[in-house]
Each structure stands twice: as structure tokens, then as C-alpha cells.
N, C-alpha and C positions, 0 to 999 in steps of 0.2 A: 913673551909667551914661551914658556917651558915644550921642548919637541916633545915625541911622544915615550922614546925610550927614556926619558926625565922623569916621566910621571908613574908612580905607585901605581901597583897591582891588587886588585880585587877578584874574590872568585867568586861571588855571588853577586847576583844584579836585581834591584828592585824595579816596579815599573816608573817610580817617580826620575832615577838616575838621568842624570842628562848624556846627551853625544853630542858635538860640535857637527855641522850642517852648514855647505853652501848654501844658500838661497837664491836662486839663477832667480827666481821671481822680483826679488831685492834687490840682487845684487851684492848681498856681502855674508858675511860670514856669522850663522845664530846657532840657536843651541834647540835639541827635541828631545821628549820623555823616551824612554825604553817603550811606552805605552803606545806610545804616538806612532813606530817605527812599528811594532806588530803590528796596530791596527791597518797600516799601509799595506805590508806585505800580505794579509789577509784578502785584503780589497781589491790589491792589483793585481796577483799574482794565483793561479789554477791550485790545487792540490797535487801535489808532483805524484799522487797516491791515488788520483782517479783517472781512466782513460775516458776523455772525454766525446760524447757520440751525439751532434746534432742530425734531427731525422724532421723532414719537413711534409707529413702526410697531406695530400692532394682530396681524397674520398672518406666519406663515411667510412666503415666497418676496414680498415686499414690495421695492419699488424704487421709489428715490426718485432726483427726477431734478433734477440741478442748475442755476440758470438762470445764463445770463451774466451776468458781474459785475465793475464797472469795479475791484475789490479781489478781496486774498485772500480765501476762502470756509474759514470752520470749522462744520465740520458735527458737531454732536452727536446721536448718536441714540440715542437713549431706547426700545430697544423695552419691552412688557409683559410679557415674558419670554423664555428662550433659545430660539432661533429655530432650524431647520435650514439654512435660507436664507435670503438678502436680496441686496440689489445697489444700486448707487447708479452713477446715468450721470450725468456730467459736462458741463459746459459746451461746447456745440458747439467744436472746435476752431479755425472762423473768429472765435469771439466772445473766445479767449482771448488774451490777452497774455504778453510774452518775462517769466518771473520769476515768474508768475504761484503762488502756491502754495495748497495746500487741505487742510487739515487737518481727519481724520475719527475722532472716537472713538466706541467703543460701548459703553453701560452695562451691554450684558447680552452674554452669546456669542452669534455667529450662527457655526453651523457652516459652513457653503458661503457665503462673503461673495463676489460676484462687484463688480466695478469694469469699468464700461463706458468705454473712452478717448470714447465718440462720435467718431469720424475722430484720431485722435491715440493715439500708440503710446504702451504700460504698458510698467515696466521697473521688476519689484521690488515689485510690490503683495503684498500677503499674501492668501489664499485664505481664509483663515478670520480670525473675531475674536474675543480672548475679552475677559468681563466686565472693564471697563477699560482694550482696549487702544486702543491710539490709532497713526496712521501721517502721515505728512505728505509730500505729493507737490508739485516744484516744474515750471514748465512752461518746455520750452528750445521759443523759436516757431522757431527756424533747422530743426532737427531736427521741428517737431513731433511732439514728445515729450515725455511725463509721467514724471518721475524719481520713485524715491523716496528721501526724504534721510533722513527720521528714521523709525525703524519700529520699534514698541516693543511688544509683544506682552505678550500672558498666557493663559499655558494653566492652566485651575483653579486662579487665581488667584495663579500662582508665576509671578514674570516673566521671560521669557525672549529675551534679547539675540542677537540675529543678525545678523552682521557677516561679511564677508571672511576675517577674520584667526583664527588659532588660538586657542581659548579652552576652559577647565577649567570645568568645569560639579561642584557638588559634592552630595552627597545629591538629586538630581533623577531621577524618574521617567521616563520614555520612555517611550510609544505609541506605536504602529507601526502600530495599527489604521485610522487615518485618515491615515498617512503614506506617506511609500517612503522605505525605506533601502536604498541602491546601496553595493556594494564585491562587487568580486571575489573569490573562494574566497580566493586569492596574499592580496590586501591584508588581508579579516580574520584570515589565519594570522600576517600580519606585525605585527596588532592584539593579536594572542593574547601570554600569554609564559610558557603554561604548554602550550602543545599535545603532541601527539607524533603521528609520523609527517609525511608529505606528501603532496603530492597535493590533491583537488577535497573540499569538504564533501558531507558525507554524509549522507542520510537515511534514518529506516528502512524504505522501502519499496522491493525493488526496489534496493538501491544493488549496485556494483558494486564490489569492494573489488580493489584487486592489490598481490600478494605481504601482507596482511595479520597480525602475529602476536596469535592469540587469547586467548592465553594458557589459563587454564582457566577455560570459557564452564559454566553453573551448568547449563543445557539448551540442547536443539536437536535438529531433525529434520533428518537429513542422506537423509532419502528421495531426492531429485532432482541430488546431487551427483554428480559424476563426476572420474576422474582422479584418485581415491585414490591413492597411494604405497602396499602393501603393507609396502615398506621401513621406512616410518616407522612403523609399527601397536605398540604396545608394550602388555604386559600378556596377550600369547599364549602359548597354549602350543609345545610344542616341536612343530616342524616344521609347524604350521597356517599361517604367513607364506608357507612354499614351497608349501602345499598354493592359497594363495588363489590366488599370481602363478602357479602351473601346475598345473591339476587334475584330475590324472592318479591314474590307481587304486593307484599305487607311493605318489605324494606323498600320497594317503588315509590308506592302511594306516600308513604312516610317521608321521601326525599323531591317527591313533587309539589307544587306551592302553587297551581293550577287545577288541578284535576276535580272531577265533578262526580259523583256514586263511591262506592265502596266494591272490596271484593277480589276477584284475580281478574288480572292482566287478558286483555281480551287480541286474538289475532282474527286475522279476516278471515277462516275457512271452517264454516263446520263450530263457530262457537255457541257455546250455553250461557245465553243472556236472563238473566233472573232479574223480571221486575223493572224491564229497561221502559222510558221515558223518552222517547222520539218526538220531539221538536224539529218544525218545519218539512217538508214532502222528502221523498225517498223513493226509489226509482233502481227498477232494476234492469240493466241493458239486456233487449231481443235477442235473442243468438237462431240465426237464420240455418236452414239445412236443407235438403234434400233427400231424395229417393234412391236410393241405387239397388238394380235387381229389384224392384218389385219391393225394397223394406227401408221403410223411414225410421233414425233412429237419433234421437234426443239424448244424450248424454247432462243428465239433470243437475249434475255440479257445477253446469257452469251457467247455468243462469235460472229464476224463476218464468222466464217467458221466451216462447220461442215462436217463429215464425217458416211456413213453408208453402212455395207454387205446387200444389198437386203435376206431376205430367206423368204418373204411373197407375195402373188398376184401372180394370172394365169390372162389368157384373161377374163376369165368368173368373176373373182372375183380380183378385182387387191386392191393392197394396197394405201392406203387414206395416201396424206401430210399433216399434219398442222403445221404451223409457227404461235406461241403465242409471245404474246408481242412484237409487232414491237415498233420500233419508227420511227418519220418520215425522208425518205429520207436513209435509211437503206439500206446498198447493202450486202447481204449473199449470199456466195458461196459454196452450196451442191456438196460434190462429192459421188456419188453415186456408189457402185461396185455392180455386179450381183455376186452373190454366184456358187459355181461348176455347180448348174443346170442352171441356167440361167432362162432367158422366165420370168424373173419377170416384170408385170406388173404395172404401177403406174394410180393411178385416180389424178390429179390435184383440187387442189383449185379453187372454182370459180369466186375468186378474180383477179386468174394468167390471165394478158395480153398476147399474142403472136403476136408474127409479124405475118401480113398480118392474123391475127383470128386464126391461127392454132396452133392448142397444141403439144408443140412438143413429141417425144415419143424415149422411154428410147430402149439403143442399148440390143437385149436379149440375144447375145452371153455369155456363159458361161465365168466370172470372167471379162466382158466387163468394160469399167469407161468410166461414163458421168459427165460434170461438170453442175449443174445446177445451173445460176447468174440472181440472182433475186431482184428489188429495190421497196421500200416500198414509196407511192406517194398515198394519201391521205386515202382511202380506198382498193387500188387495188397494186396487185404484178406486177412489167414489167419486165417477163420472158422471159431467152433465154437458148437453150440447148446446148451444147457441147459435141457431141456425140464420144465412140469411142476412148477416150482417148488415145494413144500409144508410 
């Protein structure tokens, strides 16, 4: 073998070029690429061009603070475990130089990673760090300004590439919970490429929907809806459509499929029966009352027959009737009792007609019954007594 001042001279070196190598591993003497010997010195050997600064944080919300440094600074941080917070401030901005760069990785996540510029502006730091990641900031002094160039993240240990440019992410989870996701209604519809309809996304509370088609909804309470269509109503019967959009006693009759007579619509108070047809008895409830002050008073709307215990009026001072609210053509049936004493006296209205002009007068035997039938004709009562009941 040729020594080495034997051997020819080259001034360019490719990576394939071989070197002669002991191999203490072997034991004897082999050959390695150009390739092979960078890759080592890379792997084994620090950057003679960064000062290197391990910082082992003990607590949450911990900050470490960088000092001026005539090189690039790589900062390793080591916390004791995942952190919610932390921060790291930088070298004053008059101590830094043009180029300057500072490379920060973290062995554990710190949720809320804050980066202080100390006087010198950030552009592009990451807010958070996970287990593993690591970011690399260079410094332009023109601008004083802290760039970042290389920014290489990890969220739960999947790494994740953030860049400029359009990129496909494939089987990857998203959180949202610690994030913001921005896009307008438009952009995620134009994200979507199954949707249907348009318009703004919706939620279920409270949304506001227009012109909507429902199809067939499984339930729903249409309590507080308004501006039904009638028109559209399906599964009615015959003529109930015309009876809802106009609800008239014609369009009733016309949508009922029971009903017996002709005519309008009848309610219980005060109505005009023409020509009505009454099958089987009918019965109208006594409405009982008394005397107060010396005047007994019937309020006739509420029933055609009424009942009362006389305990008021002597000869000298008798007790006063009044019948309120007739209507016309009215026939009420007062049954009157005398109480244990008896001798109760009545004064009549002087409304009340009597046959042949006489008033008739109430029986005074003790617990006596007289029926008084009285009919209401224009302004005047046409009174008759029935004395004596037994």
C-alpha cells in the first residue's frame, strides 16, 4: 500500500469518495463515504455555533429568561411534567445581533407557551408546545424582528406541519377545544359536497329558517306558529278547510256530518231559537237567595226559578222584591216559604200586574209555601199567586 504522500491530490470531494477507517468494532482496517463521516459528525457532535442552555422547570407558569449571547442560543426544556403554562423571554433586543437564531424544544407539553420578544417583535411563534416540539427563531436587527423559520409542532404526540401552503392531513384528529376555527357559513358550504339547501348554518336553538322544506318531521309542537295556509291542510274532512279560512255558522253546518236543524250557531246565553223541537224533559236549576235589609233580590239571568226562607217584613214594615235583568217574555217561578215565625210580609213591585188590579198577598202561616209566576211583557210583571202550597 502506497503511504500517503504517494497518493495524488484532489481539490474537490464528492459524498460517494471513500476514506480509509480503523474499525476498533472489527478490528481491522475498512473504507467510509464522505457521506457517512458528515452524517456522524452531525449526530455526534453540538453546533460549535450555538450556546447550549438546558432549563429543567419544576411549576406551572414558570419563565425562563434568556441572557445575551455572543452565538446562537438552543434552549432545551426539560419540564417535570405537562405544564398549563410557561414562557421564555429573550435576550434584550440591544444585546442581539443581525442572524442571530434561537432554537427551543420541549420534552413535555406546555399548554399556554408564551414568548416574550423583550423590545423586538414575534412573527409566527406557536402558543402552545407539545411533548417534543421544537421551533427555531431567526433575528433580522434592520427590522428588529424575531422570525420564525422552522416550526415543528406536536399535538399528542402526532406531528403536525404548519406552513403557508395547501396541505392533506390524513387520519388526523382536530380539537377545537383549545383552538379557533374561522370560515364563513358561504366557505364551509363550499367545503361541504353533500349539503342541501342555502343560506346561513344553523343551529337548533332559536334558528330561523326561510322558505324551508320539512319533509315528514317525526314530532313537533306547532303551539306558537302563525300564517298557516288552510289551503295546504290535507287529511280533512269535507268542507272543514272552508270552515277554518271562514267561520261562519253556514261553513259549520256544512263541515259537520251529525248535526240536526238549520240556521246559526247557537250559544247557551240569551239565544233566539226559531221553531226549536225539544225531545225528552228539560229542567232548569233553583237558584236559592235571601233577604238583606228588608229587600229580596232575584237576579233573573241566572235561572227561570228561584227559591227563598222568608225571615224579613212584618205588616208595618214588609220586605221589598226586585227582579233585575229581565228579558222579554220571561216567565219565573218564585217559591216562597215563611220561616218558623211566620207573618212575613211582602211589598210588591209596581211593575207587578194582577188580576182584576189586586195584589195578591203571601199565605202568613208559620213554614206556609206560596208559588209566585210572574211574566216579563214589555215593561210590566203579569203576576199570579199560589198560595198554601201542600
Amino acid at each position: 500500500m502506497p503511504t500517503i504522500n504517494q497518493l495524488p491530490t484532489i481539490t474537490t470531494l464528492s459524498g460517494g469518495d471513500q476514506l480509509p477507517v480503523y474499525a476498533t468494532s472489527n478490528g481491522d482496517a475498512r473504507k467510509a463515504s464522505i457521506t457517512t463521516l458528515v452524517d456522524y459528525f452531525q449526530q455526534t457532535f453540538a453546533d460549535p455555533n450555538y450556546s447550549v442552555i438546558i432549563n429543567a422547570p419544576t411549576n406551572s407558569g414558570f419563565n425562563i429568561a434568556l441572557a445575551a449571547s455572543a452565538q446562537s442560543i438552543w434552549l432545551i426544556i426539560n419540564p417535570t411534567g405537562t405544564f398549563a403554562a410557561g414562557s421564555v423571554t429573550l435576550p434584550p433586543v440591544a444585546d442581539c445581533f443581525d442572524g442571530q437564531e434561537i432554537l427551543i424544544i420541549s420534552t413535555q407539553t406546555i399548554s399556554a407557551f408564551t414568548t416574550n420578544g423583550n423590545g423586538g417583535t414575534l412573527v409566527g411563534v406557536p402558543a402552545s408546545l407539545g411533548a417534543g416540539s421544537s421551533f427555531t427563531i431567526r433575528f433580522n436587527l434592520l427590522q428588529q424582528t424575531w422570525y420564525t423559520i422552522v416550526n415543528s409542532l406536536q399535538i399528542s404526540g402526532v406531528d403536525v406541519v404548519t406552513t403557508t401552503g395547501v396541505q392533506t392531513l390524513t387520519n388526523k384528529t382536530m380539537s377545537f377545544s383549545n383552538n379557533t376555527f374561522s370560515a364563513t357559513s358561504a366557505e364551509l358550504a363550499a367545503a361541504l359536497s353533500d349539503e342541501t339547501g342555502t343560506g346561513l348554518v344553523v343551529f337548533n336553538t332559536s334558528p330561523t329558517l326561510v322558505t324551508p322544506i320539512l319533509g315528514t318531521p317525526t314530532s313537533g309542537t306547532l303551539t306558537n306558529c302563525t300564517g298557516l295556509p288552510t289551503t295546504g291542510l290535507t287529511g280533512l274532512g269535507a268542507n272543514v278547510a272552508t270552515f277554518l279560512a271562514t267561520p261562519s255558522s253556514a261553513n259549520l253546518g256544512a263541515a259537520l256530518t251529525d248535526e240536526t236543524g238549520t240556521g246559526l250557531a247557537v250559544f247557551n246565553i240569551n239565544p233566539t231559537l226559531d221553531g226549536a223541537n225539544f225531545t225528552g224533559h228539560a229542567q232548569t236549576a233553583p237558584v236559592a237567595a235571601s233577604s238583606t235589609g228588608g229587600t229580596l233580590t232575584f237576579d233573573v239571568t241566572e235561572s227561570n226559578v228561584f227559591t227563598s226562607t222568608l225571615t224579613e217584613g212584618t205588616l208595618l214594615v214588609p220586605w221589598t222584591l226586585v227582579l233585575s235583568n229581565p228579558a222579554q217574555g220571561q216567565t219565573v217561578n218564585l217559591i216562597l216559604t215563611q220561616d218558623a215565625t211566620g207573618t212575613r210580609v211582602a211589598s210588591w213591585p209596581a211593575s207587578f200586574k194582577w188580576a182584576g188590579g189586586t195584589a195578591g198577598v203571601l199565605s202568613t202561616n208559620a213554614n206556609a209555601i206560596d208559588v209566585l209566576v210572574a211574566t216579563y211583557i214589555g215593561t210590566d210583571w203579569y203576576a199570579s199567586l199560589l198560595k198554601d202550597m201542600q
